[in-house]
Short mmCIF file of the C-alpha atoms (twelve columns), coordinates in Angstrom:
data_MODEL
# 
_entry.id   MODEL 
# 
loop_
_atom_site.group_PDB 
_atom_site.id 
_atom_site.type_symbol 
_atom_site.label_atom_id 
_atom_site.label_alt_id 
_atom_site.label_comp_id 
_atom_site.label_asym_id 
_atom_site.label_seq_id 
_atom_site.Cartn_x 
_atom_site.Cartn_y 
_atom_site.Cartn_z 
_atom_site.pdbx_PDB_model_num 
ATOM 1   C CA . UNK A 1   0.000   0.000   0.000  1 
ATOM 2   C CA . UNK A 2   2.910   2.096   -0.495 1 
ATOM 3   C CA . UNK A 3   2.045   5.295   -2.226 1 
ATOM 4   C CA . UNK A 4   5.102   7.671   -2.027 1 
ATOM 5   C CA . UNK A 5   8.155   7.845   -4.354 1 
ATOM 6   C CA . UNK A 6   11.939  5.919   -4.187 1 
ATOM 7   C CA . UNK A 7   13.172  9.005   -4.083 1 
ATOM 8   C CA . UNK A 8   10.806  9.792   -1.176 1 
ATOM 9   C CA . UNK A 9   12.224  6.695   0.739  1 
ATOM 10  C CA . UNK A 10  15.659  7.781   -0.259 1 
ATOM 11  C CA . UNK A 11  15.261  10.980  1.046  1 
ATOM 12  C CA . UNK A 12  13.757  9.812   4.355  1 
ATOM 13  C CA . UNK A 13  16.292  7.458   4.829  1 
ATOM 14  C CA . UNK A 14  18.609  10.281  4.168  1 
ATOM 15  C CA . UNK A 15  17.155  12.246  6.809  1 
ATOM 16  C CA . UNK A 16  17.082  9.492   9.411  1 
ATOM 17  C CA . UNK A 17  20.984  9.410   9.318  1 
ATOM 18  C CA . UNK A 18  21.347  13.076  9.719  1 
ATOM 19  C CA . UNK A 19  19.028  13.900  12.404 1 
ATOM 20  C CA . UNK A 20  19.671  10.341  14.352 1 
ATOM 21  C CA . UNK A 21  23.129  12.941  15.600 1 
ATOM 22  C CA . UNK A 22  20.549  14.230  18.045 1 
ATOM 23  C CA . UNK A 23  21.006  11.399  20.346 1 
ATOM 24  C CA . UNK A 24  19.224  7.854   20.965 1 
ATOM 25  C CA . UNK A 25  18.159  5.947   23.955 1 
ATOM 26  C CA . UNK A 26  19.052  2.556   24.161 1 
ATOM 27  C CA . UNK A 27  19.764  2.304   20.191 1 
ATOM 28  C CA . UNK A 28  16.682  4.370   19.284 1 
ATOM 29  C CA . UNK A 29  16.946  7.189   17.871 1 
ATOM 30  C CA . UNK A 30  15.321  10.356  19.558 1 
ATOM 31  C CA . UNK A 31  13.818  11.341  16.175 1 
ATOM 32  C CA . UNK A 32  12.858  9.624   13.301 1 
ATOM 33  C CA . UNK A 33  10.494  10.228  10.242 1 
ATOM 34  C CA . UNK A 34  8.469   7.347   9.148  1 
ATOM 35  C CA . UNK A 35  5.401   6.926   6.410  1 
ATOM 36  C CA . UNK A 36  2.271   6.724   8.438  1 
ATOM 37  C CA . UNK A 37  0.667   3.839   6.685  1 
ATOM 38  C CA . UNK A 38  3.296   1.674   8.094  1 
ATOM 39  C CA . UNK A 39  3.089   2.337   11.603 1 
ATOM 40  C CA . UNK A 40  1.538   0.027   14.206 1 
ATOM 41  C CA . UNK A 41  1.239   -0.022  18.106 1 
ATOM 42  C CA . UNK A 42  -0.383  -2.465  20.922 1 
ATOM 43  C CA . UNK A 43  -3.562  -0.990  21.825 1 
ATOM 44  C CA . UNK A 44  -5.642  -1.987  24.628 1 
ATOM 45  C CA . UNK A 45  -9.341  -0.903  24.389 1 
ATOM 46  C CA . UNK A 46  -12.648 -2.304  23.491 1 
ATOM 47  C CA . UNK A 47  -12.772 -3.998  20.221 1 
ATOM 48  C CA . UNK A 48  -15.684 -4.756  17.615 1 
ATOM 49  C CA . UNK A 49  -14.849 -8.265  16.149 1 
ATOM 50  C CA . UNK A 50  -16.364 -8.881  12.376 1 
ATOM 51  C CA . UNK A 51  -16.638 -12.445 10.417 1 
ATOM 52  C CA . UNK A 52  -16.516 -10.250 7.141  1 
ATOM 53  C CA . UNK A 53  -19.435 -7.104  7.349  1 
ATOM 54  C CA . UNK A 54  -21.273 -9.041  9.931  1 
ATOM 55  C CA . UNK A 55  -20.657 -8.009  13.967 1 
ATOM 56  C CA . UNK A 56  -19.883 -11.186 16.240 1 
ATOM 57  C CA . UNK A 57  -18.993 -9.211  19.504 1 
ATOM 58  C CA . UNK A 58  -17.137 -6.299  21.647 1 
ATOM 59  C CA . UNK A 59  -14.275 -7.480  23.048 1 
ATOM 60  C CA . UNK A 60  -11.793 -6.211  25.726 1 
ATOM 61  C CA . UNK A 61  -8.171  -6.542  25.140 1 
ATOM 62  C CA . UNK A 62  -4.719  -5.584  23.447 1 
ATOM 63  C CA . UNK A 63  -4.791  -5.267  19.832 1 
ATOM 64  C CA . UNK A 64  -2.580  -4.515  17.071 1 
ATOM 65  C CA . UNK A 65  -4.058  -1.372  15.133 1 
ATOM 66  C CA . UNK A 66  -2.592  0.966   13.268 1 
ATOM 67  C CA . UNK A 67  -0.702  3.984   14.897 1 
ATOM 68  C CA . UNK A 68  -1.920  6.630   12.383 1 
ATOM 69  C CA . UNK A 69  -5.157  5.299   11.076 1 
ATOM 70  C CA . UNK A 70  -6.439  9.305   11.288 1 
ATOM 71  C CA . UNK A 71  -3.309  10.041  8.724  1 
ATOM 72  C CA . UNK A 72  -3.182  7.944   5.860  1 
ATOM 73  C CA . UNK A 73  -0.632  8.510   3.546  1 
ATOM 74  C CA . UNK A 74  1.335   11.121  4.984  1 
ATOM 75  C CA . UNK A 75  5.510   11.077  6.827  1 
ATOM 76  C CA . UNK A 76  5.608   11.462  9.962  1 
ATOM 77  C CA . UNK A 77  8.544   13.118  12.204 1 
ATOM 78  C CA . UNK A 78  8.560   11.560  15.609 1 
ATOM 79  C CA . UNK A 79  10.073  12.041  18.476 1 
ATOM 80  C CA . UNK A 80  10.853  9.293   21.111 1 
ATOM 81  C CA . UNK A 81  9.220   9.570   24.625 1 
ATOM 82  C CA . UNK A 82  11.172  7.698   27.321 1 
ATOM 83  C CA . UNK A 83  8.371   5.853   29.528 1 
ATOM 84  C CA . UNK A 84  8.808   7.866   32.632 1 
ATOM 85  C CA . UNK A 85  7.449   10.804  30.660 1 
ATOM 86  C CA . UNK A 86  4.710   8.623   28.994 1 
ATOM 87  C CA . UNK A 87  2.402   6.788   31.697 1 
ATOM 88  C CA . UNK A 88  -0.507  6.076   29.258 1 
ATOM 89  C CA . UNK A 89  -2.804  2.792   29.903 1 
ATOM 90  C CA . UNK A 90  -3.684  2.319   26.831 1 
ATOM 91  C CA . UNK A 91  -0.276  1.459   25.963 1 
ATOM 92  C CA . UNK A 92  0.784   -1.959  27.252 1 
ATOM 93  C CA . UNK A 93  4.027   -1.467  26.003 1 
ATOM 94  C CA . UNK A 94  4.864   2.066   26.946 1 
ATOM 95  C CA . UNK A 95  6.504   1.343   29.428 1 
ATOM 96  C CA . UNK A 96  9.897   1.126   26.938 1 
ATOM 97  C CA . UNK A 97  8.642   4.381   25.818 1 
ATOM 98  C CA . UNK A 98  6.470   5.632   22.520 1 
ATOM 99  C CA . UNK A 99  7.355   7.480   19.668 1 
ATOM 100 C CA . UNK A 100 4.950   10.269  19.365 1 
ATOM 101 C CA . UNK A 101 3.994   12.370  16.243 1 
ATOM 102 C CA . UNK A 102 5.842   15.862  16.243 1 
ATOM 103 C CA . UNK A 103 5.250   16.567  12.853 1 
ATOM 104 C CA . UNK A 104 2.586   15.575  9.824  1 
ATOM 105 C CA . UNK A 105 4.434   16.817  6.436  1 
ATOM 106 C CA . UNK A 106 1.171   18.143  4.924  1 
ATOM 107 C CA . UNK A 107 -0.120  21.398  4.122  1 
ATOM 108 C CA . UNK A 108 -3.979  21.687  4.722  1 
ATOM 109 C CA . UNK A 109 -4.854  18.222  3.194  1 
ATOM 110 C CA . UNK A 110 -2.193  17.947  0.650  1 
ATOM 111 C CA . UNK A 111 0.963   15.475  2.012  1 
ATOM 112 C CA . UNK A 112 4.437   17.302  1.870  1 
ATOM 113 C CA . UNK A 113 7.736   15.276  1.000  1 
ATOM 114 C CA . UNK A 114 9.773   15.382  3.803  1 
ATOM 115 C CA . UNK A 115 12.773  18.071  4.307  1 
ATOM 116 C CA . UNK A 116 15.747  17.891  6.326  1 
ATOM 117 C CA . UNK A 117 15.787  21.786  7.061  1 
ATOM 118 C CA . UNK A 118 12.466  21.258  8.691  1 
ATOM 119 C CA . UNK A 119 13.096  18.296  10.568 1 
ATOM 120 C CA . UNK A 120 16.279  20.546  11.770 1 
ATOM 121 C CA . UNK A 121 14.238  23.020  12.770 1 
ATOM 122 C CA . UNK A 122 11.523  21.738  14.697 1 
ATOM 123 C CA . UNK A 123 13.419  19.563  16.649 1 
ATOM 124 C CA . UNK A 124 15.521  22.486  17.711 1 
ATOM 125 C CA . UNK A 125 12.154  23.968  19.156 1 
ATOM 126 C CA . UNK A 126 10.980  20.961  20.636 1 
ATOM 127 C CA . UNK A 127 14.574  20.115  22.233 1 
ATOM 128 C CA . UNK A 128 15.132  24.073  23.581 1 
ATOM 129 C CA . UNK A 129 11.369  24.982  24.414 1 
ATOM 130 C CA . UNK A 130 10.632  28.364  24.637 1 
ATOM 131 C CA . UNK A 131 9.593   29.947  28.287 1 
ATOM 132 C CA . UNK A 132 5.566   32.216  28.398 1 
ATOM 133 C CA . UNK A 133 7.644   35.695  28.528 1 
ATOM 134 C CA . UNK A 134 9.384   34.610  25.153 1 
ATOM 135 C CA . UNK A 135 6.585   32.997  23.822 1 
ATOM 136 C CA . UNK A 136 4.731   36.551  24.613 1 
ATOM 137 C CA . UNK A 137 7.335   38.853  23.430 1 
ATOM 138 C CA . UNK A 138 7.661   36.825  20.028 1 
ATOM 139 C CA . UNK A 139 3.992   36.691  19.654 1 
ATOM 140 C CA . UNK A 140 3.822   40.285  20.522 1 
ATOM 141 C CA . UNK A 141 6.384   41.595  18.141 1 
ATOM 142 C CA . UNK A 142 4.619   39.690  15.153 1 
ATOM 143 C CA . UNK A 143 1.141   41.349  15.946 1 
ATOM 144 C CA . UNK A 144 3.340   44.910  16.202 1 
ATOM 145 C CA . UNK A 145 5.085   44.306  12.716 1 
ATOM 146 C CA . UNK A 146 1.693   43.192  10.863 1 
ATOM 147 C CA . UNK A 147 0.014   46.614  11.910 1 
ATOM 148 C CA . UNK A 148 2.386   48.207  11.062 1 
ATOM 149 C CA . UNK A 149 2.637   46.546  7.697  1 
ATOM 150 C CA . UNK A 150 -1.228  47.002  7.065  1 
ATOM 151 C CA . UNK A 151 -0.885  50.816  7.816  1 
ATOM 152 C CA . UNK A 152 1.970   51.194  5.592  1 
ATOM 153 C CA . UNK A 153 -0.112  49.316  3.216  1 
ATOM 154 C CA . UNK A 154 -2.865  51.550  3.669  1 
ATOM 155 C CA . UNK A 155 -0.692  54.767  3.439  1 
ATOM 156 C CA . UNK A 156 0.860   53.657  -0.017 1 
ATOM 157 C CA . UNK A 157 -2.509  52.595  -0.805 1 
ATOM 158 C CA . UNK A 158 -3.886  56.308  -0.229 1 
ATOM 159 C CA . UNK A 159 -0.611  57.850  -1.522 1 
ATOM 160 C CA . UNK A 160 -1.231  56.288  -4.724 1 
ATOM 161 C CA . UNK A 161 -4.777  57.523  -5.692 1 
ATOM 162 C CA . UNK A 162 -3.662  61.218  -4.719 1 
ATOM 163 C CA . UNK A 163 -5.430  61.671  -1.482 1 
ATOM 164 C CA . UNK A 164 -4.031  63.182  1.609  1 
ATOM 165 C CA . UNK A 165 -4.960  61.344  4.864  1 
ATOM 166 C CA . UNK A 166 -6.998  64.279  5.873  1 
ATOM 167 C CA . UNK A 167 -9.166  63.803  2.693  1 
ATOM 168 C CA . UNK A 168 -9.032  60.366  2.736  1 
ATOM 169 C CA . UNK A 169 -10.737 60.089  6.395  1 
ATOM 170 C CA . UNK A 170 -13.389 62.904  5.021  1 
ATOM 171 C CA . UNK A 171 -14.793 60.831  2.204  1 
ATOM 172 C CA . UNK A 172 -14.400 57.406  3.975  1 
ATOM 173 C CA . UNK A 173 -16.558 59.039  7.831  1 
ATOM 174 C CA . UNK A 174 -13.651 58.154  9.354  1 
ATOM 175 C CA . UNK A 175 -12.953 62.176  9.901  1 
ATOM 176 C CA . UNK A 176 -16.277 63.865  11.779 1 
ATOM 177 C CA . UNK A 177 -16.501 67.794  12.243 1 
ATOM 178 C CA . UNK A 178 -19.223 69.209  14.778 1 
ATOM 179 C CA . UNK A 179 -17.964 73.173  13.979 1 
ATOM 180 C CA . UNK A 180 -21.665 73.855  14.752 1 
ATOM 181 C CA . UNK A 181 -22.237 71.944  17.482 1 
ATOM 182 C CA . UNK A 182 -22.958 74.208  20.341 1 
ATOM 183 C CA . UNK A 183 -21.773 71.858  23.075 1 
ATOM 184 C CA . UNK A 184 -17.783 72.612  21.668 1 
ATOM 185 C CA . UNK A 185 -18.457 75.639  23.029 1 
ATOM 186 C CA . UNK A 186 -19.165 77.084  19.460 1 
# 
């Protein structure tokens, strides 16, 4: 059921030896990107059981599903959770630790080939996490530049069709005079 390219696979296994620099534990790597289609994990839960399109039962148990059955088709960077950090019941076998989605290379609901640059980059981020005041300020700083941007925007905008600000705000209501209005003091 393979669907991507050899030179997908070569590039992912490309990848793999690059980023596996960022450590392992216990001869697995910290990071890894894999195609989503192949992944599988020990599940417990409760179970339907079919003999072909007809229902026999429910069952309780530990079952072999797949990992990303809500992804098909799409790589994958994960990044290795040691078990300490990953106390999840529906895991039987998390106890030797998980590896856990980071990244889905897809934009909106188109898959992405995998890159090495953003593999490099994310798990930078996820390996030097960023404290609330830096979050903030970085957050912040975007929302000041994009105002500004729009009212520079706006101003070349205005510039362009020959109107002066003043005149501009007169035609558009933005600019209200009251020189009559005897509560001025007029």
């Amino acid at each position: 059921m393979k669907t991507y390219s050899q030179e997908e696979f070569n590039t992912v296994q490309e990848i793999n030896k690059v980023i596996r620099h960022h450590g392992s534990d216990n001869e697995r790597p910290l990071f890894q990107v894999v195609w989503s289609d192949d992944e599988r994990e020990m599940r417990k839960g409760t179970f339907a059981e079919f003999l072909g399109k007809i229902f026999i039962r429910n069952y309780i148990g530990i079952k072999c599903v797949p990992k990303y059955g809500y992804l098909p088709r799409r790589w994958v960077l994960e990044r290795f959770v040691p078990p300490t950090n990953h106390p999840n019941e529906e895991l039987p076998f998390g106890w030797q630790g998980t590896y856990e989605p980071l990244y889905v290379f897809e934009n909106q609901f188109n898959a992405l080939p995998p890159r090495i640059d953003v593999c490099e980059r994310l798990i930078k981020i996820s390996m030097n996490p960023l404290n609330p005041n830096e979050i903030r300020n970085i957050l912040s700083d975007m929302v000041e530049e994009q105002e500004t941007q729009e009212i520079d925007s706006n101003r070349e905008m205005i510039e362009e069709q020959g109107q002066t600000d003043f005149s501009y705000r007169l035609k558009s209501g933005g600019l209200i005079l009251n020189a009559g209005d005897e509560s001025n003091g007029n």
